[in-house]
TORTIZA-766202 format. One record per residue: residue in one letter; x, y, z of N, C-alpha, C in turn. Coordinates in nm, 4 decimals. Layout:
<sites>
SITE  aa        nu        nv        nw       cau       cav       caw        cu        cv        cw
SITE   a         X         Y         Z         X         Y         Z         X         Y         Z
...
</sites>
This chain:
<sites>
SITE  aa        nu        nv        nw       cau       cav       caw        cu        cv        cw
SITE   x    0.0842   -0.1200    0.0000    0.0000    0.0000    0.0000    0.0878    0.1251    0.0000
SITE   x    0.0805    0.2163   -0.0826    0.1528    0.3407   -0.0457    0.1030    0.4058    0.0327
SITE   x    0.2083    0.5038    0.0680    0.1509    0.5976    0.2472    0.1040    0.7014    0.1894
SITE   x    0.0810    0.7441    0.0655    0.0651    0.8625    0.0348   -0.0030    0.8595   -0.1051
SITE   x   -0.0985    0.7905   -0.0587   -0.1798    0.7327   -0.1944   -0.2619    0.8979   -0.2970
SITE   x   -0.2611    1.0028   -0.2136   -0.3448    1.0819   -0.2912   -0.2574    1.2393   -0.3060
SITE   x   -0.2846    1.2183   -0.4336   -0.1803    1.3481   -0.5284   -0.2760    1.4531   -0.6296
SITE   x   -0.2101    1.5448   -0.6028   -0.2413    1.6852   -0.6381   -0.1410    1.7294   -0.7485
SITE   x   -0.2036    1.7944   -0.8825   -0.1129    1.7337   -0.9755   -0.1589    1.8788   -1.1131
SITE   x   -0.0218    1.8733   -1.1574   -0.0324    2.0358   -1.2214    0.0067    1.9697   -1.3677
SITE   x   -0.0778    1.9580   -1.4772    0.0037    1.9451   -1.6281   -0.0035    2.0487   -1.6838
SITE   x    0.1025    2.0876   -1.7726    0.1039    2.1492   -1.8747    0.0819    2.0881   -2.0075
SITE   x   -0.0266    2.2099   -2.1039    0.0133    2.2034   -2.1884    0.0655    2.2318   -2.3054
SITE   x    0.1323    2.1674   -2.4152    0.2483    2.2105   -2.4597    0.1846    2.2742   -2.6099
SITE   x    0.0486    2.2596   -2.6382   -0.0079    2.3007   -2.7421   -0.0769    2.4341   -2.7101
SITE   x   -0.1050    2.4911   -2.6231   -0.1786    2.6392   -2.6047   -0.0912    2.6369   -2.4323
SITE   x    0.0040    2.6329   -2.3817    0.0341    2.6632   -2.2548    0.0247    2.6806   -2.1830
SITE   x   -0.1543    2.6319   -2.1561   -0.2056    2.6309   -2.0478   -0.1752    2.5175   -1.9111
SITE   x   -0.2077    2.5715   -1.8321   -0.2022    2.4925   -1.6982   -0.3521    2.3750   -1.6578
SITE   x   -0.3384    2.2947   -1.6635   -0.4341    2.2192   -1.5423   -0.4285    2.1399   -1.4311
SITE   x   -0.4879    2.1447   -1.3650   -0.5041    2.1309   -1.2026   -0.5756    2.0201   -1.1708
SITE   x   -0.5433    1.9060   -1.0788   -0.6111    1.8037   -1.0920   -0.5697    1.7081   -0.9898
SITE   x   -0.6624    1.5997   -0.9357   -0.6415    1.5030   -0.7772   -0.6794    1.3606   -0.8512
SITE   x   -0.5926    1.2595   -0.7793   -0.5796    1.1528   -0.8338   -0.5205    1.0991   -0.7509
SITE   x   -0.5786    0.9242   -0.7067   -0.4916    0.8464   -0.6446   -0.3651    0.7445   -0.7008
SITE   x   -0.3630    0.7695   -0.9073   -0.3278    0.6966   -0.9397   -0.2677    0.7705   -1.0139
SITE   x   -0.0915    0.8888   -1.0288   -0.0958    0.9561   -1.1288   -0.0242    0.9055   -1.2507
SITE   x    0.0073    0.8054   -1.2792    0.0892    0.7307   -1.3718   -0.0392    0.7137   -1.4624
SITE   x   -0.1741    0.6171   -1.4169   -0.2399    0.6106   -1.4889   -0.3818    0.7391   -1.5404
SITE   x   -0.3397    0.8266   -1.4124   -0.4346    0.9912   -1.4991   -0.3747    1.0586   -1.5713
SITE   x   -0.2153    1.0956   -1.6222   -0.1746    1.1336   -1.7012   -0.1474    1.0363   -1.8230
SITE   x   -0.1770    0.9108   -1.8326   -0.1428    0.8530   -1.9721   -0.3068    0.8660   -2.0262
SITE   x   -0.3945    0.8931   -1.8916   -0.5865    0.8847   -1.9565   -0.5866    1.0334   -2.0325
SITE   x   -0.5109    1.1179   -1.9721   -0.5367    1.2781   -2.0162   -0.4365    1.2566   -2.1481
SITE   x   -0.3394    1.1820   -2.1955   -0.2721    1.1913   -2.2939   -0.2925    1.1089   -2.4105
SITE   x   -0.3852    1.0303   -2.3484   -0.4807    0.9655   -2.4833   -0.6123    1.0533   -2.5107
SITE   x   -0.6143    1.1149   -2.4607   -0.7225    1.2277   -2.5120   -0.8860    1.1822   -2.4295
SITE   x   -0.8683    1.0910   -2.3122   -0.9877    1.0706   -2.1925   -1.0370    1.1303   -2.1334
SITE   x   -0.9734    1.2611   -2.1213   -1.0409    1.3129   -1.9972   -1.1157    1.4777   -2.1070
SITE   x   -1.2067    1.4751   -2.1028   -1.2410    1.5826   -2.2066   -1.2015    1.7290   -2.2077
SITE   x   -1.1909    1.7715   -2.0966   -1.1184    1.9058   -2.0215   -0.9836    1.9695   -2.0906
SITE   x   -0.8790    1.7964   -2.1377   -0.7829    1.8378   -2.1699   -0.7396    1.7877   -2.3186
SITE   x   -0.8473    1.6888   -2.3804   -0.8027    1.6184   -2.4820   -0.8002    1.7462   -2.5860
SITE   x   -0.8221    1.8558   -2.6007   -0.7724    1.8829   -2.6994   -0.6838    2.0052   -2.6762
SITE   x   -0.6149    1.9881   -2.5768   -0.4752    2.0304   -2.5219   -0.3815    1.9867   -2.5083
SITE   x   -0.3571    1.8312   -2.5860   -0.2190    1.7535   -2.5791   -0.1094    1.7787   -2.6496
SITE   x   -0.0503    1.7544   -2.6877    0.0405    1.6748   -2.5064    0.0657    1.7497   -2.3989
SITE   x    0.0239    1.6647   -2.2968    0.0485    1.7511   -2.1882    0.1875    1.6623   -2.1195
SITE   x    0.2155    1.7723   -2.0035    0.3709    1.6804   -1.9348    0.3355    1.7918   -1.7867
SITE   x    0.3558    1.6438   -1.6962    0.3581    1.6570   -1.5678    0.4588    1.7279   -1.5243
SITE   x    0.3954    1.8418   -1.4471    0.5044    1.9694   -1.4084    0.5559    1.9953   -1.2703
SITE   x    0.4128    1.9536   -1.1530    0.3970    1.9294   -1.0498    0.3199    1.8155   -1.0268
SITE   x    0.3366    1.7758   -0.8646    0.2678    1.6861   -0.7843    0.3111    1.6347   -0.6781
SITE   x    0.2149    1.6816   -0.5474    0.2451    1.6966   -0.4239    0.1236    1.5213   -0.3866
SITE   x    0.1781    1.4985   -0.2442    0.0799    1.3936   -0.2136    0.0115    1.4443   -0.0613
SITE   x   -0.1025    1.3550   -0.0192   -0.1363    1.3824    0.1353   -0.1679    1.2478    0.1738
SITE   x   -0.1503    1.2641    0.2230   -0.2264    1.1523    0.3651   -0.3498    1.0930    0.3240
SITE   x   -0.4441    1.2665    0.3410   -0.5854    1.2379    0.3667   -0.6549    1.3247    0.2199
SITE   x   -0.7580    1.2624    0.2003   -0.8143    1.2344    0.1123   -0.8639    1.4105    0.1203
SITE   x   -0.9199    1.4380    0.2102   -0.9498    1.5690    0.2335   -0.8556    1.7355    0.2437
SITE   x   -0.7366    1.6723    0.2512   -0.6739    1.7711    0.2455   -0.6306    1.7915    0.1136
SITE   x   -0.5816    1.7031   -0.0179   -0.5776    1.6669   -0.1368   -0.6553    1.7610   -0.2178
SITE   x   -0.7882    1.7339   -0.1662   -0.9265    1.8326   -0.2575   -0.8834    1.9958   -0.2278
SITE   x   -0.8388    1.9849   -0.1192   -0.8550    2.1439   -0.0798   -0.7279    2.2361   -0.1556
SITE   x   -0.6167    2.1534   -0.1500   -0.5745    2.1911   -0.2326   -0.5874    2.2288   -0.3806
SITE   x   -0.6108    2.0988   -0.4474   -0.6493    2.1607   -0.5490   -0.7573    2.2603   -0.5993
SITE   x   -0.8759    2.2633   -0.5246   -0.9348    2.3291   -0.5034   -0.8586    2.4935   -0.4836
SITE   x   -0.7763    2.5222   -0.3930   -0.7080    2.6427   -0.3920   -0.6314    2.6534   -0.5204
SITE   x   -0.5458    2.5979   -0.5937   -0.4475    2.5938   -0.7072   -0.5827    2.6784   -0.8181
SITE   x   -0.7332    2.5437   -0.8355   -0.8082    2.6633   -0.9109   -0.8939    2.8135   -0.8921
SITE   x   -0.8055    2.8316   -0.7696   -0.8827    3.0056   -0.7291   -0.7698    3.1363   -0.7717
SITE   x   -0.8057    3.2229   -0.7752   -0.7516    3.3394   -0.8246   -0.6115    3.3129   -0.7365
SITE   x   -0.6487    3.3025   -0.6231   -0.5261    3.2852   -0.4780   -0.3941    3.2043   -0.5454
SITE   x   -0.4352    3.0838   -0.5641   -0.3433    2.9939   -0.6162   -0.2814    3.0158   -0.6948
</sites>
């Protein structure tokens, strides 16, 4: 089991340079879903490449983060 199963996770992308923001317990397999063009938000922003990604503990602190990353604040 990993200790730090839940990650907070920043791609870029490399076709319009935008940023996205995003929580996942699995990030090996959410960035190969966002780079086959799965996740609709970003499929037509590929390729993207993992820039950041922090982990937590708790499942709840994870959201809040990202949650802050998409506010003006962040």
């Amino acid at each position: 089991m990993n200790p730090l199963p839940y990650c907070v996770y920043v791609l870029f992308s490399e076709k319009d340079f935008y940023l996205y923001f995003g929580f996942t317990t699995d990030i090996k397999k959410r960035i190969d879903s966002h780079n086959r063009g799965e996740t609709k938000s970003t499929s037509y922003r590929r390729p993207l490449k993992l820039i950041f990604c922090e982990y937590y503990l708790f499942e709840e602190d994870a959201r809040k983060r990202e949650m802050y990353f998409k506010t003006t604040a962040g």
